[in-house]
C-alpha positions as CSV (number, residue, x, y, z in Angstrom):
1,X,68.1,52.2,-157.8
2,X,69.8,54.3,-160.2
3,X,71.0,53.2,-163.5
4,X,75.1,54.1,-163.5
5,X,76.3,54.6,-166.6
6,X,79.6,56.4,-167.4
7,X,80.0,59.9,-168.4
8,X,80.4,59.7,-172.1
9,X,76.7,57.8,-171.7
10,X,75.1,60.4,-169.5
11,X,76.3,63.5,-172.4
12,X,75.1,61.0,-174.9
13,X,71.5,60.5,-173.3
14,X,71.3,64.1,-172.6
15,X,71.9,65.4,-175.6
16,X,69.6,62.7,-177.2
17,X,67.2,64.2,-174.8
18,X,67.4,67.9,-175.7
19,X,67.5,67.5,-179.3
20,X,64.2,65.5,-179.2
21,X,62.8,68.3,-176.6
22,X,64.0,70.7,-179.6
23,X,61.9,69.7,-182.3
24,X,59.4,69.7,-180.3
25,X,59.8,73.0,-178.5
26,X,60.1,76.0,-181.0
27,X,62.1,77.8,-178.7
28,X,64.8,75.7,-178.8
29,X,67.0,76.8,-181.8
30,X,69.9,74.8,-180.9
31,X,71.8,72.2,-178.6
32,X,74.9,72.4,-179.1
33,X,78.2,71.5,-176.6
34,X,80.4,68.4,-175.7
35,X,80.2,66.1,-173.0
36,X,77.8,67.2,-170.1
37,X,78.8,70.8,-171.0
38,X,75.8,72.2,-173.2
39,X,74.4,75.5,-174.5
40,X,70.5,75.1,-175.2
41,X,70.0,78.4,-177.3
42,X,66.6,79.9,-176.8
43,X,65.2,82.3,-179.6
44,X,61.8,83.9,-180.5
45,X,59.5,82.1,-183.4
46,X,61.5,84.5,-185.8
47,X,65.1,82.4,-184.3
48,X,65.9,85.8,-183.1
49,X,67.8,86.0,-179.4
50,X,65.5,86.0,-176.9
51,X,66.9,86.9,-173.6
52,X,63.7,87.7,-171.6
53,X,62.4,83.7,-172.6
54,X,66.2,82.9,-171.0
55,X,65.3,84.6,-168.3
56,X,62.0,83.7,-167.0
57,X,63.0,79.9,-168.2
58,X,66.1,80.2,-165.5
59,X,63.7,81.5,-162.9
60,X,61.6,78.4,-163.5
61,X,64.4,75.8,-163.2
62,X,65.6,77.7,-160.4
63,X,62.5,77.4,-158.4
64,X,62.2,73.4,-159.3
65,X,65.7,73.1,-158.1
66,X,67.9,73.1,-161.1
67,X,71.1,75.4,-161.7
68,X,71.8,76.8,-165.1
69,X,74.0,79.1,-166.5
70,X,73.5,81.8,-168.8
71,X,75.7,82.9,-171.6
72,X,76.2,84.0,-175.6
73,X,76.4,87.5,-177.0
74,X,72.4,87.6,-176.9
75,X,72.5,86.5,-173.4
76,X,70.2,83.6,-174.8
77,X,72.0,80.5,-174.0
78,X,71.0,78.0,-171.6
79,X,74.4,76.5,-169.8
80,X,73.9,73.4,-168.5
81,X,77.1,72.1,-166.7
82,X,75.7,68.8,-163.9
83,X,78.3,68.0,-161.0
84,X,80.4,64.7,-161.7
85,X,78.2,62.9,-159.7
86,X,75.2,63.3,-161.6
87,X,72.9,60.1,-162.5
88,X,70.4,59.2,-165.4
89,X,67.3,60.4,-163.3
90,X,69.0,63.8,-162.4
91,X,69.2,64.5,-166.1
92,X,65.6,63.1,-166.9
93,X,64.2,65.3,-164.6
94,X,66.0,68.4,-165.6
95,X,65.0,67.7,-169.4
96,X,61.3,67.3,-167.8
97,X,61.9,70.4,-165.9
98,X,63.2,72.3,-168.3
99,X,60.2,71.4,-171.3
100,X,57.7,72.2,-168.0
101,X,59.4,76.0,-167.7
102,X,59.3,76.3,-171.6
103,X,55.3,75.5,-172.0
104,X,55.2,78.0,-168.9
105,X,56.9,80.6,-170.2
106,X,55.3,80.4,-174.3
């Protein structure tokens, strides 16, 4: 059964989630957001926009099932923005997803 926690602990365990996939995906130059509405940025080795990574990366998540935005000047941002009924294992497996598309994609 799932866990139910309230929203403010769902954004918290996210974010927890993608900072820790940040340092250890070099792709990842920044999480940054509020509540369950976050930007993952994507950028080259040289932290340098990298829109074509963005890209291919929303292709992936698209194909597993998973709906991001895109966004930012460099068109480099991840948007990740879960419906209000979202649950612990939703996220989980997005963050899972989303390290899966980044080792695809490097």
């Amino acid at each position: 059964m799932a866990k139910i926690l309230q929203p403010s602990g769902l954004a918290d365990r996210l974010r927890g989630q993608l900072v820790e996939l940040q340092r250890r995906r070099p792709e990842i130059a920044e999480v940054r957001g509020r509540g369950l509405m976050i930007g993952v940025e994507l950028c080259d080795g040289a932290n340098n926009p990298n829109a074509a990574i963005t890209d291919a990366v929303l292709e992936r998540m698209k194909g597993a099932g998973f709906f991001l935005g895109k966004t930012g000047p460099g068109r480099n941002v991840l948007t990740v923005m879960p419906p209000l009924i979202v649950t612990s294992e939703d996220l989980d497996s997005m963050v899972e997803g989303l390290n899966q598309a980044l080792r695809s994609v490097s």
